[in-house]
N, C-alpha and C positions, 0 to 999 in steps of 0.2 A: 795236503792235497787228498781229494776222494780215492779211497781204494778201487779200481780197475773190478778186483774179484767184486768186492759187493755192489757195487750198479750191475754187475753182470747177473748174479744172481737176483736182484730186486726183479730187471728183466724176464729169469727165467721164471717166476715166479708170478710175474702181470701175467703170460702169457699161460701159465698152467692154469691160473683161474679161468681165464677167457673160453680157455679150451671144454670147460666144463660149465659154462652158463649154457643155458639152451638155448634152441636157436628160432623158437618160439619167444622166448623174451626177450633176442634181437629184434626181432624181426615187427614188436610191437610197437605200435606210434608211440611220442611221445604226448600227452595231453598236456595242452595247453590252456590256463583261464581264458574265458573268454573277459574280453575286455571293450567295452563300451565306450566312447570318447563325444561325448556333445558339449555342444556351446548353450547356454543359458538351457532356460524350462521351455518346454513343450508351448506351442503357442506365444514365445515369451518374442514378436519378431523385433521388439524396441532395443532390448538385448544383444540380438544377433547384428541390427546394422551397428551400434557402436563397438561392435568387436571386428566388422570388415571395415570401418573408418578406420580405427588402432590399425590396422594391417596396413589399410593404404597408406595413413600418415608414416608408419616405421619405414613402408617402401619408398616414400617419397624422399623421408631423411637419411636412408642408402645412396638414394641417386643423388641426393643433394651436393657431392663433391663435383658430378661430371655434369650438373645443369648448369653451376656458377662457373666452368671451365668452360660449357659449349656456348652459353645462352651470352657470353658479359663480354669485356674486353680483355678480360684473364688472359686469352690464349695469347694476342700479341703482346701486350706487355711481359710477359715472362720469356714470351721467346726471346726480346727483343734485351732482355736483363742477362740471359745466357749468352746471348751474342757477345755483349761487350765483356763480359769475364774471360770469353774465347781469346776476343781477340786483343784484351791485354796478356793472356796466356798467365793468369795469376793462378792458375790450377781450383785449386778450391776456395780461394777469398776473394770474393763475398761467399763464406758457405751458401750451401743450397735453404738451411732454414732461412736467414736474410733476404735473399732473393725471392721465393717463395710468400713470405711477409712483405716483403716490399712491395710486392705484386699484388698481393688483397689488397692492402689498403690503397693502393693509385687505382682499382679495380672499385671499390666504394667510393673512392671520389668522383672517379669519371660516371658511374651511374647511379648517383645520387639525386639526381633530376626524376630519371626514369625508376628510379625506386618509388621516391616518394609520390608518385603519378599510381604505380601501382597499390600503393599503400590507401594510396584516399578513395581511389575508383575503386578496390575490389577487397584489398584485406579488411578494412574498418567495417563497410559495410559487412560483410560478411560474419562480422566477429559479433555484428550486431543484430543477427539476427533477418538484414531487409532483405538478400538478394542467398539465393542457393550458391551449392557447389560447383555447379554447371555454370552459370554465369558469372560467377566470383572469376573461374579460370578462363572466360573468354574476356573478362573485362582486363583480369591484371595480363595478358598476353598481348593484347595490344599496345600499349605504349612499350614492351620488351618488342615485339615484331616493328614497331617503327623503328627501334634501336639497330635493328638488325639491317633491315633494310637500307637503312641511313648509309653503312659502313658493308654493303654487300655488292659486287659488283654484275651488272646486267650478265655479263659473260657467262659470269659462273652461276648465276639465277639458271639462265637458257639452258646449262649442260645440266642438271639435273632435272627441270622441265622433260627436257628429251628424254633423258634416262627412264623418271616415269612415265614416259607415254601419257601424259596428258594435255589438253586441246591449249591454243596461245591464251594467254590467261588475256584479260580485257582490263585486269587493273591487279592490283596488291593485294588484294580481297580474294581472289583465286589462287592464290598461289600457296597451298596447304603447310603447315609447321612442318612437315617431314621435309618437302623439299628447303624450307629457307633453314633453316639451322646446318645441315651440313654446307649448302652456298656460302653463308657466312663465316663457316668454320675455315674454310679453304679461302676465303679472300683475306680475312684474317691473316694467315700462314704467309701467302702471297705481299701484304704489305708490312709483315715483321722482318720476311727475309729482303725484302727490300729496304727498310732500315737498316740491318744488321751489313748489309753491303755497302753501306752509308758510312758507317761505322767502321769496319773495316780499313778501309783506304787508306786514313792515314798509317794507322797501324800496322800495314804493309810495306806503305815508304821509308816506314824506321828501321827495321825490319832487312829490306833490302840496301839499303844503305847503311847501318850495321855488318853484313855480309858480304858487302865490296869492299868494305874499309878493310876487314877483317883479310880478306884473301888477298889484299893489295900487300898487306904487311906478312904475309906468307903466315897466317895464323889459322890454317885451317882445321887447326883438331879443336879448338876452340868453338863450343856451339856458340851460334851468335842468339839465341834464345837470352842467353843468360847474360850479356852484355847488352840487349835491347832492351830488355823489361826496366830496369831503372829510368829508362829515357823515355818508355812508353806511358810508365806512371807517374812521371815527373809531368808529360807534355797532357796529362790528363788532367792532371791538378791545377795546373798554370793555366789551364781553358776554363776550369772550372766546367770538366765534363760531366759528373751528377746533375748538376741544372740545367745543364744543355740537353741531356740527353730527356730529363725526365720533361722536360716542357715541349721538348719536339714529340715526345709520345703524346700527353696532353691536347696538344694542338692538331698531333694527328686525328684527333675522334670528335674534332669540330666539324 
């Protein structure tokens, strides 16, 4: 260990110095280089826009995880994939990486129409030179804004209409990208958790019937969690619940 005295003395010894710098050489700024920071040469503006494209595109592939969450059918299908691991109460099997993957890719399936719509109307052109940036993103937004619309409910259209204070729209055409992505996010939510209550039900009847049996036999310290789950992953398998459940999501986004 450090000796006690000699930190004590190093201490007295910062401070005799200090005592004796002047208070003019405190008291002096510090000088700083100055330093210069430009993009390309002078006049150079062909430069400058390909370094605020690079910007935009890094920003776009930031947001890229919460556009394929808002814009796609991500949101109910993963909700609707956590439901049924709830309510077979398996705790963490299906891990969340499984779940998550199983969700992109049912997520590429189902918008696989509406990709390749945006692929041919805006990305190719675009990649080719015929059509700008500006119209590349109103061409490939439309067949995503029919998607949305398709699977958004009037209700929830109207409550953020309202919200923004703007006039009744006359058609699908006025109705701005800011209000229809959060509408759709919330009808979304709205018909996952109504699947997942679908789901549910049975899984509740075992459940409670498990927990009469159990109290009938005077076995109460006994959670019935742990006597249900075999019978709930038994009655899953014997249905052959993965293809029920994954084709009732499927058919949901008909």
């Amino acid at each position: 260990m450090i000796n006690k005295a000699k930190v004590i003395n190093i201490c007295l010894l910062i401070l005799f110095l200090l005592a004796f710098i002047s208070p003019e050489v405190l008291a002096e700024p510090i000088q700083l280089p100055n330093v210069n920071l430009s993009i390309g040469g002078e006049g150079d503006e062909q430069n400058l826009s390909s370094v605020i494209q690079l910007i935009l595109l890094l920003t776009v592939l930031t947001l890229a995880p919460a556009i394929v969450i808002m814009l796609t059918s991500f949101t109910r299908i993963v909700v609707v994939l956590a439901f049924i691991r709830t309510s077979l109460a398996t705790q963490q099997m299906p891990p969340n990486q499984v779940l998550i993957g199983l969700a992109l890719f049912l997520t590429f399936f189902v918008m696989a129409p509406t990709l390749q719509v945006v692929n041919q109307a805006a990305l190719q052109p675009y990649m080719a030179g015929e059509i700008d940036q500006t119209e590349a993103f109103e061409k490939g937004m439309e067949p995503m804004r029919a998607f949305m619309f398709k699977q958004t409910r009037e209700k929830d259209l109207a409550l953020f209409v309202k919200m923004a204070n703007l006039e009744r729209p006359n058609s699908f055409d006025d109705i701005p990208n800011y209000v229809l992505i959060p509408s759709f996010v919330i009808s979304e939510l709205k018909t996952a958790f109504q699947i997942g209550f679908i789901i549910f039900v049975p899984f509740l009847v075992i459940d409670m019937v498990v927990a009469s049996a159990l109290m009938s036999m005077g076995m109460m310290m006994l959670p019935p969690m742990m006597i249900s789950l075999p019978f709930k992953i038994l009655l899953f398998v014997l249905v052959d619940g993965w293809n029920l459940l994954i084709q009732s999501l499927l058919l949901s986004f008909r």
